[in-house]
PyMOL CGO cylinders between C-alpha atoms (Angstrom):
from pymol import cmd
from pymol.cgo import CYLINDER

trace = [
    CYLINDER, -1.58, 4.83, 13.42, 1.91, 3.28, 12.70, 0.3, 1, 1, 1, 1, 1, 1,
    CYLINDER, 1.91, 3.28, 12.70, -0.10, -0.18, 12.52, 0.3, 1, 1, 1, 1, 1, 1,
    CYLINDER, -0.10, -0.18, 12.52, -2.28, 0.91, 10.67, 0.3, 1, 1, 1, 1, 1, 1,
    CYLINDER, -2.28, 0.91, 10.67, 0.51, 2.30, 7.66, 0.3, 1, 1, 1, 1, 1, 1,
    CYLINDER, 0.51, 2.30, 7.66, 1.54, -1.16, 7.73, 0.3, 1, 1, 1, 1, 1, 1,
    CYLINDER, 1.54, -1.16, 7.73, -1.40, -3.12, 7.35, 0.3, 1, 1, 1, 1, 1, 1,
    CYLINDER, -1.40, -3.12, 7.35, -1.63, -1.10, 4.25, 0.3, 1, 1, 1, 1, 1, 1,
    CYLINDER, -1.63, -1.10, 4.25, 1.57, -1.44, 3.14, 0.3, 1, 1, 1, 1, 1, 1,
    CYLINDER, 1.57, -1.44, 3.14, 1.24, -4.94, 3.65, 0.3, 1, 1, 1, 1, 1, 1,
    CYLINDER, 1.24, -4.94, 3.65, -2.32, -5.75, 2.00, 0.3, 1, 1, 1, 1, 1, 1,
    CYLINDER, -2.32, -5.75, 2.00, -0.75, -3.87, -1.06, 0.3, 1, 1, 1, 1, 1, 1,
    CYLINDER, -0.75, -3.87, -1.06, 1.99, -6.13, -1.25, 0.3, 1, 1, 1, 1, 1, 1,
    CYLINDER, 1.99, -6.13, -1.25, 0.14, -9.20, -1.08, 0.3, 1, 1, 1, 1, 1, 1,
    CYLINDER, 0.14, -9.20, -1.08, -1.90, -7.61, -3.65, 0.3, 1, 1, 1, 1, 1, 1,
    CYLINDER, -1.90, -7.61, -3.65, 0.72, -7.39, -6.12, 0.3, 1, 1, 1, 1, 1, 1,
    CYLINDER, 0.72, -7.39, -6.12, 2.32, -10.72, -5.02, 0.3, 1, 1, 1, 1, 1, 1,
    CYLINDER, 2.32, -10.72, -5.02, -1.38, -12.09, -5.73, 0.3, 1, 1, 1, 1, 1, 1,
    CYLINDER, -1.38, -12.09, -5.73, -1.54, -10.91, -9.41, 0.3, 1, 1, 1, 1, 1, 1,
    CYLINDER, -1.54, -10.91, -9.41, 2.27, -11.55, -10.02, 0.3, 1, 1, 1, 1, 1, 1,
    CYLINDER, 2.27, -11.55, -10.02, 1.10, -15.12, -9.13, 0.3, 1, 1, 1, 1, 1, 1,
    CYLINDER, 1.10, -15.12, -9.13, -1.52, -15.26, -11.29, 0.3, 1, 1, 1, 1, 1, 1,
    CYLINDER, -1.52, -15.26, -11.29, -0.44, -14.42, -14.33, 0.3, 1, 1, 1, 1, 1, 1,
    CYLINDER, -0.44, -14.42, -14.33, 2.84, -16.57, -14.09, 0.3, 1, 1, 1, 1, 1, 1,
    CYLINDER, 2.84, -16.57, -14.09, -0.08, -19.38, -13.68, 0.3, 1, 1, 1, 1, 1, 1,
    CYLINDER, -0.08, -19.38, -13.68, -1.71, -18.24, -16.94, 0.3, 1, 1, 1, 1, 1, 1,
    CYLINDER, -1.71, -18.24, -16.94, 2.09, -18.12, -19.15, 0.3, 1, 1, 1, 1, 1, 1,
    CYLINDER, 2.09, -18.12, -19.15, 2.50, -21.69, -18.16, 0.3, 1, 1, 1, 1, 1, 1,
    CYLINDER, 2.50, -21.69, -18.16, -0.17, -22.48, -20.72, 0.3, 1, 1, 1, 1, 1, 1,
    CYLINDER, -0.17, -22.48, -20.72, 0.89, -24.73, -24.08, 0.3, 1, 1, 1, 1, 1, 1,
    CYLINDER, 0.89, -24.73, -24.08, -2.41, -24.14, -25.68, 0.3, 1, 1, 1, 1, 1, 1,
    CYLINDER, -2.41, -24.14, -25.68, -6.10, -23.48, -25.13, 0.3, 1, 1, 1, 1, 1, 1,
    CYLINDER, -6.10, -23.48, -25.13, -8.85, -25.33, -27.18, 0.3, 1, 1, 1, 1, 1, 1,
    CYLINDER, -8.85, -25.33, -27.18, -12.61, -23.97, -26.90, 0.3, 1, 1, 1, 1, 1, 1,
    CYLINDER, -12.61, -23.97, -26.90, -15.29, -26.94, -27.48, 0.3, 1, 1, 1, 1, 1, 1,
    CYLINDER, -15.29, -26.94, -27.48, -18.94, -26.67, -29.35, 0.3, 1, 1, 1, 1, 1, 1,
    CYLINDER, -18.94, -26.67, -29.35, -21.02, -29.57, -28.16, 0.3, 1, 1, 1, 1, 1, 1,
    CYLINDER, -21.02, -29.57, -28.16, -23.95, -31.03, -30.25, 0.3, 1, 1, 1, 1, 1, 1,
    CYLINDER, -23.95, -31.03, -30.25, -26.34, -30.17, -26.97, 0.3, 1, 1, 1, 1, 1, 1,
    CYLINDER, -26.34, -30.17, -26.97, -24.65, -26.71, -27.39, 0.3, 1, 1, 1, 1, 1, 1,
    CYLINDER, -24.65, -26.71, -27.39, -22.73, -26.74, -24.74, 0.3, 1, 1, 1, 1, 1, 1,
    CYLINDER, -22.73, -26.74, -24.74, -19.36, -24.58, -25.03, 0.3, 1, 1, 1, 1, 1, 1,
    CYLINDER, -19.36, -24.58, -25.03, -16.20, -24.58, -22.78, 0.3, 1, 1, 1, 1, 1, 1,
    CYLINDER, -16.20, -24.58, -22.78, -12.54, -24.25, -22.78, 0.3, 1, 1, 1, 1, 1, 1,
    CYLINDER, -12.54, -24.25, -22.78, -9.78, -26.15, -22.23, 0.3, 1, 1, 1, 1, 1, 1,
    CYLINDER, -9.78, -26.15, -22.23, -6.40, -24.86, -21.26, 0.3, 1, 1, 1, 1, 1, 1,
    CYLINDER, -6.40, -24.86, -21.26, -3.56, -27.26, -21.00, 0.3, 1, 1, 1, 1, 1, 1,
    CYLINDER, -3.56, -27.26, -21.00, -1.04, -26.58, -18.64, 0.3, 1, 1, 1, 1, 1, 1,
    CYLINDER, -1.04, -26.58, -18.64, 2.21, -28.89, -17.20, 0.3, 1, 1, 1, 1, 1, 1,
    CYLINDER, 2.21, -28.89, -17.20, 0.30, -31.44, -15.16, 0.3, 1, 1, 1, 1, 1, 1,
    CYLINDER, 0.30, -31.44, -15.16, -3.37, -30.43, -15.50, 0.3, 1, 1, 1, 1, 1, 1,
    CYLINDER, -3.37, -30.43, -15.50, -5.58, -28.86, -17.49, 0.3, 1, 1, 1, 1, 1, 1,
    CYLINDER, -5.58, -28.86, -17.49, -7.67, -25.59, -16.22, 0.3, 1, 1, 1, 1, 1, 1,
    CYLINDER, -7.67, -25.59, -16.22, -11.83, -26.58, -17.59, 0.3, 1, 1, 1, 1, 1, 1,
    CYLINDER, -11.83, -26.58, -17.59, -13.67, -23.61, -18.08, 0.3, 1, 1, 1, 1, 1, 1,
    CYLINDER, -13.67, -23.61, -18.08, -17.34, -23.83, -18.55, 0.3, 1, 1, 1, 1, 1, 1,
    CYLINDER, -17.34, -23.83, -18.55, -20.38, -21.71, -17.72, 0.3, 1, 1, 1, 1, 1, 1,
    CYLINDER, -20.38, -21.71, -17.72, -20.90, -22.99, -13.98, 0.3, 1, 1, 1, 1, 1, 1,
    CYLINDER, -20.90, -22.99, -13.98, -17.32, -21.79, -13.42, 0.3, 1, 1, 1, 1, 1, 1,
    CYLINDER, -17.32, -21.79, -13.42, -13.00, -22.74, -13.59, 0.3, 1, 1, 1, 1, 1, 1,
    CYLINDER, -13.00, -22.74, -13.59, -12.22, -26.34, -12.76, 0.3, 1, 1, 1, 1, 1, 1,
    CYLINDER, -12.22, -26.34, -12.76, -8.47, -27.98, -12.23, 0.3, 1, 1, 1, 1, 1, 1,
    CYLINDER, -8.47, -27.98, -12.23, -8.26, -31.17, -13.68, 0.3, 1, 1, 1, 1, 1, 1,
    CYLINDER, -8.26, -31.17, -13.68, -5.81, -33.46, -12.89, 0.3, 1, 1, 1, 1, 1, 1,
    CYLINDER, -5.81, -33.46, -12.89, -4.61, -36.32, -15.36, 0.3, 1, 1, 1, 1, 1, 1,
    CYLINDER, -4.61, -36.32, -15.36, -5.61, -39.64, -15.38, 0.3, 1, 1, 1, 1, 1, 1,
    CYLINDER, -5.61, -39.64, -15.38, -4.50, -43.13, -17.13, 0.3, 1, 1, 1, 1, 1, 1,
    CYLINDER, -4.50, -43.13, -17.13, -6.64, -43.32, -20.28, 0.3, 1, 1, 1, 1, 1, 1,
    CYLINDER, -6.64, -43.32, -20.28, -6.89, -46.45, -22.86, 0.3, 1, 1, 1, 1, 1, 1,
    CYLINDER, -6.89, -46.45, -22.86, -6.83, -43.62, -25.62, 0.3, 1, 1, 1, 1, 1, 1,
    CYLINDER, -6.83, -43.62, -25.62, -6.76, -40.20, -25.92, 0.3, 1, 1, 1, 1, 1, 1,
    CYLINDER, -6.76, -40.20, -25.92, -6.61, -37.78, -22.95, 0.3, 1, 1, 1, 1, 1, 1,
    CYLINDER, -6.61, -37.78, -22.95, -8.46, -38.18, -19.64, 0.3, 1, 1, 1, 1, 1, 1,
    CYLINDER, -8.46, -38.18, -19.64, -8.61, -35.41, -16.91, 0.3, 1, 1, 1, 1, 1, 1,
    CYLINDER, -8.61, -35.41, -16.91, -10.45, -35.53, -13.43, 0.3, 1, 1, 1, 1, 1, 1,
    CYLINDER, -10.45, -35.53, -13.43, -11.54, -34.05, -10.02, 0.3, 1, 1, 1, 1, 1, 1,
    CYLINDER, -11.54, -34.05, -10.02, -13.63, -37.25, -8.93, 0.3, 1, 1, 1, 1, 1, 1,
    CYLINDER, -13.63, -37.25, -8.93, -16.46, -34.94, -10.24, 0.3, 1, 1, 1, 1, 1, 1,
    CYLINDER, -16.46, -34.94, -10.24, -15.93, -33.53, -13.56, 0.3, 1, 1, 1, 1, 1, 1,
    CYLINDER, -15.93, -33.53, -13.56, -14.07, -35.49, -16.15, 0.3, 1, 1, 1, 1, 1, 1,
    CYLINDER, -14.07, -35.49, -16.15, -12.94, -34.28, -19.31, 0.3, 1, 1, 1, 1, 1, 1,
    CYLINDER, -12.94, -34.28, -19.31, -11.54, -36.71, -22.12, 0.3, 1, 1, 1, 1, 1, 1,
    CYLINDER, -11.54, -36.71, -22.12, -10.18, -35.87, -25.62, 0.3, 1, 1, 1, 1, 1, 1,
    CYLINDER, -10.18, -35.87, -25.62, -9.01, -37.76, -28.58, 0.3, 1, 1, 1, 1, 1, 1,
    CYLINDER, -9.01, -37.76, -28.58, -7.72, -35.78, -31.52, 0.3, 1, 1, 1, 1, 1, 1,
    CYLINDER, -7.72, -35.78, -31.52, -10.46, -33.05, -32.26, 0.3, 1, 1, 1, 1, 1, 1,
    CYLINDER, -10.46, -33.05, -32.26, -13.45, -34.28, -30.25, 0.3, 1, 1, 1, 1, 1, 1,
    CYLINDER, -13.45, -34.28, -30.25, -13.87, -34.16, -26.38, 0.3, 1, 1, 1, 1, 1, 1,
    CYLINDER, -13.87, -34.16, -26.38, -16.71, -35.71, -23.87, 0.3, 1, 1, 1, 1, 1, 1,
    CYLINDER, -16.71, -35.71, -23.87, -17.82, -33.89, -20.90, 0.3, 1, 1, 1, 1, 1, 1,
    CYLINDER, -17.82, -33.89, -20.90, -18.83, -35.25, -17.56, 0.3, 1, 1, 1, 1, 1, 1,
    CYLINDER, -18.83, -35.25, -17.56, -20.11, -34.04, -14.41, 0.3, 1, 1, 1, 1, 1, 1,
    CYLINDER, -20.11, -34.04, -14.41, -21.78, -34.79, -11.58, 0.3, 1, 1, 1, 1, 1, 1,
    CYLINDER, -21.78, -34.79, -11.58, -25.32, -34.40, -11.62, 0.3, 1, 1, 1, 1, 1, 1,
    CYLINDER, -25.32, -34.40, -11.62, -25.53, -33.11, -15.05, 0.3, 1, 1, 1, 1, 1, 1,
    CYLINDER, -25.53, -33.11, -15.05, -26.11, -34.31, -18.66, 0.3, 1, 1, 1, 1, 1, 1,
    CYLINDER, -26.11, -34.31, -18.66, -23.09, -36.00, -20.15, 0.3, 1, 1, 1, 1, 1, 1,
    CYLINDER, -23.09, -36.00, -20.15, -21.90, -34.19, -23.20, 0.3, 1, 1, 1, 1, 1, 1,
    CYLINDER, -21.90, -34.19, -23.20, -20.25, -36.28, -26.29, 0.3, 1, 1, 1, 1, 1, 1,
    CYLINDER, -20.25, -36.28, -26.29, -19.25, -35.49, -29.60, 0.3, 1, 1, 1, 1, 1, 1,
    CYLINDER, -19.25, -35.49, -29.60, -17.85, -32.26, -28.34, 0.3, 1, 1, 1, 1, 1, 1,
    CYLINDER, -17.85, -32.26, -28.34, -15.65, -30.48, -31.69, 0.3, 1, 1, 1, 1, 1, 1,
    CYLINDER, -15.65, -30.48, -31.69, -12.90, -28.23, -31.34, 0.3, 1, 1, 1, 1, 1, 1,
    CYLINDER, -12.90, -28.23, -31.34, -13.79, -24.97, -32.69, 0.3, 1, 1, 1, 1, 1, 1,
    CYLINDER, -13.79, -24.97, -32.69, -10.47, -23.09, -32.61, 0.3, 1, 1, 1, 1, 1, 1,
    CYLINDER, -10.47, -23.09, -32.61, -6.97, -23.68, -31.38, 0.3, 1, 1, 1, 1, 1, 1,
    CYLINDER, -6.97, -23.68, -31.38, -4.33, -20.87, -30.23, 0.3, 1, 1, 1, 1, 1, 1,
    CYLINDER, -4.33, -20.87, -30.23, -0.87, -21.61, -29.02, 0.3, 1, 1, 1, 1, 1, 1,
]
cmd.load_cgo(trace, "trace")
């Protein structure tokens, strides 16, 4: 029994240590853009230090930043996000590019 009151003390703990995590992770944002594509697809982007976190319909992605000629490029080696002022182009493996992509609203 006494092992027992401290696996549960111990799952709660990592519980809490588990949230506490995750929503430091979130505060770290700078700003979070959602994108309306002409092929209507829709997803978010939220920029954090080093990466951005993509958030689309087939779920959360962490991109990592790349070297671009212009703009902003972001990449797994399977999804790659790039931006340039208000427009954004969507890539990933095994689905339909998406261009032309439009910022739809911006919070900080």
């Amino acid at each position: 029994m006494h092992l027992n009151r401290h696996l549960v003390v111990l799952s709660a703990l990592l519980g809490t240590a588990g949230m506490l995590a995750n929503s430091a992770y979130t505060r770290d944002a700078s700003r979070i853009v959602s994108y309306a594509c002409p092929s209507g697809e829709q997803f978010t982007v939220e920029y954090l230090r080093d990466h951005i976190r993509l958030r689309t319909g087939a779920g959360v992605f962490a991109l990592a930043n790349e070297p671009a000629a212009s703009g902003e490029k972001y990449s797994d080696g399977q999804t790659v996000f790039w931006s340039k002022g208000d427009y954004a182009q969507l890539e990933r493996q095994g689905l339909p590019r998406h261009t032309d992509c439009s910022a739809r609203e911006r919070q900080l």
